[in-house]
C-alpha positions in Angstrom: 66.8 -23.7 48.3 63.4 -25.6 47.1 59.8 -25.2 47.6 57.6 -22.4 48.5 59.4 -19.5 50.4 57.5 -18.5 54.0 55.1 -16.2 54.5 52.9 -13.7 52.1 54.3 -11.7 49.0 55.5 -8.4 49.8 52.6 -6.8 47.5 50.4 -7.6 50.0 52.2 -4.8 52.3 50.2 -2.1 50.2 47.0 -4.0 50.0 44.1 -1.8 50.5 46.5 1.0 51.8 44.5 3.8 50.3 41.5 2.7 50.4 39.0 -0.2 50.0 37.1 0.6 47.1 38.2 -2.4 45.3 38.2 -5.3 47.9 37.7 -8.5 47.1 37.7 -7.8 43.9 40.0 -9.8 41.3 41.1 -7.7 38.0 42.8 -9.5 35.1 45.2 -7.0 33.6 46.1 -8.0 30.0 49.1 -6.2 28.2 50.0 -6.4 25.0 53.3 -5.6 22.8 53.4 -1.5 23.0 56.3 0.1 24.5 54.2 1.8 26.9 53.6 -1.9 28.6 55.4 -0.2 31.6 52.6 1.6 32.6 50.7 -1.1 33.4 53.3 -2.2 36.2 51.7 1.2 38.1 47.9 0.4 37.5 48.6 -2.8 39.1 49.7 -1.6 42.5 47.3 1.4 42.1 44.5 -1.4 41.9 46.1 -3.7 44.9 46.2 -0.4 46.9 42.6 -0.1 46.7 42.6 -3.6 48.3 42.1 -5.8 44.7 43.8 -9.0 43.4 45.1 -8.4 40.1 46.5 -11.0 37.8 48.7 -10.4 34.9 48.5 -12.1 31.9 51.1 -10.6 29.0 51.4 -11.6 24.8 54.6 -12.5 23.9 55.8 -9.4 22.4 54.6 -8.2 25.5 57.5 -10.3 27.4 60.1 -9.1 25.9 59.7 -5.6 26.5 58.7 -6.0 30.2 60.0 -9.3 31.9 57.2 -11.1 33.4 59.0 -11.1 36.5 58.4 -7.7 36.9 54.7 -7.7 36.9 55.0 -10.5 39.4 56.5 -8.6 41.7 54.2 -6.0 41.3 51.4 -8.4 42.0 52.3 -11.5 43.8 50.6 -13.2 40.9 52.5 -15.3 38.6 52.5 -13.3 35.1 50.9 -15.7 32.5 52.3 -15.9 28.7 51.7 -19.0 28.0 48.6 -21.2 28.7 48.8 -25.0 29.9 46.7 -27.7 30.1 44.8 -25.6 33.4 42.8 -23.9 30.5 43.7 -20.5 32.6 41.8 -18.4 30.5 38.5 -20.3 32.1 39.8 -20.4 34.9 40.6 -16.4 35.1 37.4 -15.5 33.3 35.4 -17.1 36.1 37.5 -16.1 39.2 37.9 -12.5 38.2 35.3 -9.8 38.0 36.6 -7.7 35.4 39.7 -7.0 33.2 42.0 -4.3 31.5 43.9 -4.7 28.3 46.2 -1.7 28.8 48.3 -1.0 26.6 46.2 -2.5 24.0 47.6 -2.6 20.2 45.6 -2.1 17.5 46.5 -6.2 16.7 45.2 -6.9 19.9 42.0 -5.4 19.9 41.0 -6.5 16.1 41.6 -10.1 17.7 39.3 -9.5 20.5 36.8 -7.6 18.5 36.5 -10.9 15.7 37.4 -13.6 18.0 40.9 -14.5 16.8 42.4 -15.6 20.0 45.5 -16.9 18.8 47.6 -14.5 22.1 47.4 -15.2 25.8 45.4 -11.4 25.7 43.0 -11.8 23.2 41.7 -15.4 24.5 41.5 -14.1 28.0 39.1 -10.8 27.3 37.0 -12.9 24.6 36.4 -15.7 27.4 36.0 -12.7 30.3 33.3 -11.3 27.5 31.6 -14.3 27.3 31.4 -14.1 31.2 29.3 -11.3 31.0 31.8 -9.6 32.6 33.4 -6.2 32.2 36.3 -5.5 29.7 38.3 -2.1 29.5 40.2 -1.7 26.4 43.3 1.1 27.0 44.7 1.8 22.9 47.9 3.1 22.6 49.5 3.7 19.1 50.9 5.5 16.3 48.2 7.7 15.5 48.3 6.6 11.7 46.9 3.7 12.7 44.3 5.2 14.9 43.4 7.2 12.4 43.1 4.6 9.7 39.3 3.6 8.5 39.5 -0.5 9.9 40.0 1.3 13.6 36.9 2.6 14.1 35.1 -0.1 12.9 36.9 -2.7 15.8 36.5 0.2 18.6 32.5 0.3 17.2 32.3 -3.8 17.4 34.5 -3.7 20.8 31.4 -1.4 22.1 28.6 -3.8 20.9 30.3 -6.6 22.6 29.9 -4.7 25.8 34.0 -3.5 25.9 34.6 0.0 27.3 37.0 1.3 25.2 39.0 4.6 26.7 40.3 7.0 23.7 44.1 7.4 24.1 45.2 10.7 24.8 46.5 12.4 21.4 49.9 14.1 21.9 53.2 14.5 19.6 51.5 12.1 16.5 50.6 9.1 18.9 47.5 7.5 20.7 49.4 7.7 24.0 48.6 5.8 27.1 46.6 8.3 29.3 48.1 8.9 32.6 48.1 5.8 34.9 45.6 7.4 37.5 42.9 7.9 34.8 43.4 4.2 33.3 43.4 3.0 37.2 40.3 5.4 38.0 38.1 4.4 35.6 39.0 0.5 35.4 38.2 0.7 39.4 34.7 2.6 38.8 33.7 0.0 36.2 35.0 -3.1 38.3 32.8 -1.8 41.4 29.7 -0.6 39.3 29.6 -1.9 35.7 27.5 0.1 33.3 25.0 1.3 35.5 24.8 5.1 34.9 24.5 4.3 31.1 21.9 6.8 29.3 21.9 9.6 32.1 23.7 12.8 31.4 25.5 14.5 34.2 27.3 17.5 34.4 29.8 18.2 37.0 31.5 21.2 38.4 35.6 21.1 39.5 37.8 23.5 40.8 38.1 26.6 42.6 37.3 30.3 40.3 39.2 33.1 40.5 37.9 37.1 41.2 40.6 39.3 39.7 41.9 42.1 41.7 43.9 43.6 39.1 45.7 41.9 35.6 48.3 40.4 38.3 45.7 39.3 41.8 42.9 37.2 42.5 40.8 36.3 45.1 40.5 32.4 44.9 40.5 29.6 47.3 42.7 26.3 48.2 40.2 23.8 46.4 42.2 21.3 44.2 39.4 20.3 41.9 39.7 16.9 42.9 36.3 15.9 44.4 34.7 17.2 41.2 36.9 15.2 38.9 36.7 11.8 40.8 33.3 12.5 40.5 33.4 13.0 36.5 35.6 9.8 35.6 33.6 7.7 38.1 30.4 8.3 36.2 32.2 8.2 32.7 33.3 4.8 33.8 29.9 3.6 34.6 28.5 4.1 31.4 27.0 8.5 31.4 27.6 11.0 28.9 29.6 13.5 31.1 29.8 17.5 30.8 33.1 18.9 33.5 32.6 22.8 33.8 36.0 23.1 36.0 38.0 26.4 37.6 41.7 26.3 38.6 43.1 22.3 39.2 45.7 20.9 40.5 44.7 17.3 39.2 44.6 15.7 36.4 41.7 16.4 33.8 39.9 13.3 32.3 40.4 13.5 28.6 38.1 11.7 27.6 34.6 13.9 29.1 33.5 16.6 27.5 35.1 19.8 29.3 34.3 23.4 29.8 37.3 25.7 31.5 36.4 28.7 33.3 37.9 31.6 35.0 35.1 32.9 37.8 32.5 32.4 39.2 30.2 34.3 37.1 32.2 32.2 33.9 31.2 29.2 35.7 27.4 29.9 36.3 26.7 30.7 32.9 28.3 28.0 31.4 26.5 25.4 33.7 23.2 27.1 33.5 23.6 27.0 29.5 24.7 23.4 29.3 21.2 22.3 31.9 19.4 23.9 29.1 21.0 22.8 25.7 21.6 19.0 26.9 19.1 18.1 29.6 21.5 16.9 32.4 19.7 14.2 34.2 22.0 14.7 37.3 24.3 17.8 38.1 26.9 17.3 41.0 28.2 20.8 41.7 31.6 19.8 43.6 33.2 22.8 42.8 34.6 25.5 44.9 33.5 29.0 43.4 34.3 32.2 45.0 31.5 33.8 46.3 33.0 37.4 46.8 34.4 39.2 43.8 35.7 43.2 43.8 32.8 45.6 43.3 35.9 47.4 40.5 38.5 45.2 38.8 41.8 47.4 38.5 42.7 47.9 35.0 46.7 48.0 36.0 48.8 46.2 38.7 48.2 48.1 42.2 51.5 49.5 42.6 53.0 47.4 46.3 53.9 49.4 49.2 50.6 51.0 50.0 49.4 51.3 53.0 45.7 50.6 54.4 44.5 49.8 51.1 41.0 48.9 50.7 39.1 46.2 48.6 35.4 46.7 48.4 33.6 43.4 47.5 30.8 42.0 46.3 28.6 39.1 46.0 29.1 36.6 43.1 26.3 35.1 41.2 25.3 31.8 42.9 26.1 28.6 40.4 23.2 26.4 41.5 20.7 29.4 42.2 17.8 28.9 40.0 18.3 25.3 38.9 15.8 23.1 41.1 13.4 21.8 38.7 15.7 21.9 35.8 17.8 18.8 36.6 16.3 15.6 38.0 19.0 15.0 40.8 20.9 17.9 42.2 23.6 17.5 44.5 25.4 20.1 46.3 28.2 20.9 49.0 28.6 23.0 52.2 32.3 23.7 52.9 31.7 24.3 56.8 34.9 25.3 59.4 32.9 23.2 62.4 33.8 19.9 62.8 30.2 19.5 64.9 27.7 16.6 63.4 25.1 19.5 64.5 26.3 22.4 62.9 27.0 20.4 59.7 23.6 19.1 59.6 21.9 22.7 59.7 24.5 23.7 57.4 23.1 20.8 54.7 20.0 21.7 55.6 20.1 25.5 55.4 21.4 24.3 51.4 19.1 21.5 50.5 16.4 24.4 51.7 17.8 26.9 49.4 18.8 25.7 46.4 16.1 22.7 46.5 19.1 20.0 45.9 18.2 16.8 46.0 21.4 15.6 47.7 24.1 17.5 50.1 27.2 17.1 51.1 28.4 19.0 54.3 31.9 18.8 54.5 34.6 19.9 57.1 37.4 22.9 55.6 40.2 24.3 57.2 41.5 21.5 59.2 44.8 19.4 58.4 44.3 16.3 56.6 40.7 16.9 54.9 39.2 19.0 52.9 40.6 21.7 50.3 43.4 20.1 48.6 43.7 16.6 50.8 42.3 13.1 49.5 39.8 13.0 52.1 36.8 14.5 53.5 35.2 14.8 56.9 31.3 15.1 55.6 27.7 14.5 56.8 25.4 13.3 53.5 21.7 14.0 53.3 19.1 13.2 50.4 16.0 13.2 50.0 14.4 9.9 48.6 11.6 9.6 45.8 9.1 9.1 48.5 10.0 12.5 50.1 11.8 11.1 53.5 15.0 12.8 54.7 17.8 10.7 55.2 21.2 11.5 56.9 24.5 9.9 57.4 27.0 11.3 59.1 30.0 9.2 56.9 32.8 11.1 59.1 36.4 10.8 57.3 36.0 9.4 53.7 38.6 9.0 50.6 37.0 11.4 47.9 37.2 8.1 45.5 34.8 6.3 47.7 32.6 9.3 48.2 32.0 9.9 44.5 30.8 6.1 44.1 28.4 7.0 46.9 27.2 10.0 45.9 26.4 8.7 42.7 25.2 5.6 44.0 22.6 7.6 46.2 22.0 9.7 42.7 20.5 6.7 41.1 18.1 6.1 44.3 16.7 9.8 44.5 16.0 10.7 40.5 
């Protein structure tokens, strides 16, 4: 059988599956000869399901650790190792709007970094560079090499080029690959938004705390950390200095923030009450879920089971964003409401934005299936208030928590 088969590439089954954060976008994803190459098969469809066109291009060592065919599968792109009288590189530099090199070796990015584009890799990012467009550099190595003196001098010229390089995640003596989510994440936040939330610092709060009982109970809640932590990699992508104060997760942790674990809620409001003080945090995003009851006595031994109409008196917890309007420029807060009414969630973000003087709130539905604690998605209402002093609202209604952390720092950048 010759010539083109009928119909579309399978790949384009998952195409904007999860969401659209990325569509029409096109993302050249360079991968260079590290046996981690693999990896990169899975930020490809993780990009395409976010409705983007990525298109591989792979070094030679490259191909002979993962066949070519592979990542063309993955993408319905052909894999490129080899250039040919198309001059490809041009032609990719100008049709795409950003690119990864993940894995990147150490090779690799020392030919970027002095223009030596003698690999399908380095010519590509040099000529995407010169686009003015935005590169993402993933190392992954021995950390003998990392830790030698030439590689902080490329990572330092990558930078000055206008190359976001990610630090590799440190484990068992080697600059590993970090997790595919956080190499996807973060090459999606700076695809959609480039550098734009360069210079502002911005603290953000994750997770749920936990109000011990006794050495063996708490009193805690279902939140996942998620929101919070899309939040964090989305503006480390775009270019901030980024503090993450988080409570019990169930996510994935971005290495490479600066992070701040706590226990409860009292933990959690001194730490973030410190941090607005010692670094003067431009923006705060408080997308945490802290418990606002703890007991009045914490048992010093397990309460023995089998006890009947035992009693737990309780008390408030010290609020994490009380006393903090004024300190930050932008502050955004939620309301975790069980009404799914536009009306009651308005008042609720009102009642909040009144309270704590935030600057931005987000009223979101809890306790339903499908949104909320725990899911991808929320059900929210958004209000601000502009630098002119109007009130906006938007009742958004279901939204992936990826595309509501781009909008709620989006909206961040209008208000300060």
């Amino acid at each position: 059988m010759t010539g083109r088969l009928p119909g579309e590439h399978p790949s384009k089954a998952i195409e904007a599956s999860v969401n659209d954060y990325l569509a029409g976008r096109c993302i050249l994803l360079g991968v260079t000869g590290s046996v981690s190459a693999y990896r990169s098969v899975d930020v490809a469809r993780w990009l395409i399901r976010r409705g983007a066109r990525v298109k591989p291009v792979l070094t030679r060592p490259a191909a002979q650790l993962v066949a070519p065919m592979l990542f063309h599968w993955a993408t319905g792109e052909e894999a490129l190792v080899d250039y040919t009288g198309r001059v490809e590189h041009i032609l990719y530099s100008k049709d795409c709007d950003s690119m990864i090199v993940a894995p990147a070796t150490l090779s690799t990015m020392a030919k970027i970094a002095y223009g030596i584009v003698d690999n399908s890799v380095a010519l590509a990012a040099v000529s995407v560079l010169g686009e003015g467009k935005p590169v993402l550099i993933v190392p992954a190595m021995h950390k003998s090499m990392m830790d030698s003196p030439v590689y902080p001098e490329i990572v330092e010229r990558l930078e000055s080029m206008g190359a976001v390089v990610l630090p590799p995640r440190i484990e068992e003596g080697v600059a590993k690959y970090p997790d595919v989510w956080t190499v996807a994440r973060t090459a999606a936040a700076l695809t959609a938004r480039g550098r734009d939330l360069a210079g502002r610092r911005i603290l953000v709060t994750a997770g749920a705390t936990r109000e011990w009982i006794d050495p063996a109970r708490f009193i805690s809640n279902p939140s996942s950390g998620r929101m919070g932590i899309e939040v964090a990699v989305e503006a480390w992508a775009r270019g901030a200095e980024v503090y993450l104060v988080h409570g019990s997760t169930r996510h994935v942790v971005p290495h490479m923030v600066k992070l701040y674990s706590v226990d409860t809620t009292e933990e959690m409001a001194e730490t973030v009450s410190r941090i607005v003080d010692e670094e003067r945090i431009d923006i705060l995003v408080a997308a945490a879920a802290p418990a606002d009851y703890r007991p009045a006595r914490r048992m010093g031994e397990k309460i023995r089971s089998g006890i009947r109409d035992l009693k737990l008196e309780l008390e408030p917890t010290p609020k994490v964003i009380g006393g903090l309007a004024g300190r930050v420029r932008v502050l955004a807060a939620f309301a975790a409401e069980t009404s799914e009414s536009r009306e009651d969630l308005e008042k609720a973000a009102l009642e909040k934005m009144e309270k704590y003087g935030a600057s931005i709130v987000v009223a979101n539905v809890v306790g339903r299936e499908g949104v909320g604690f725990s899911s991808k998605d929320l059900m929210a209402l958004l209000i601000w208030r502009s630098s002119d002093g109007r009130l906006h609202k938007d009742f958004i209604g279901k939204i992936d928590k990826e595309v509501l952390a781009r909008t709620i720092l989006d909206i961040a950048l209008k208000v300060e």
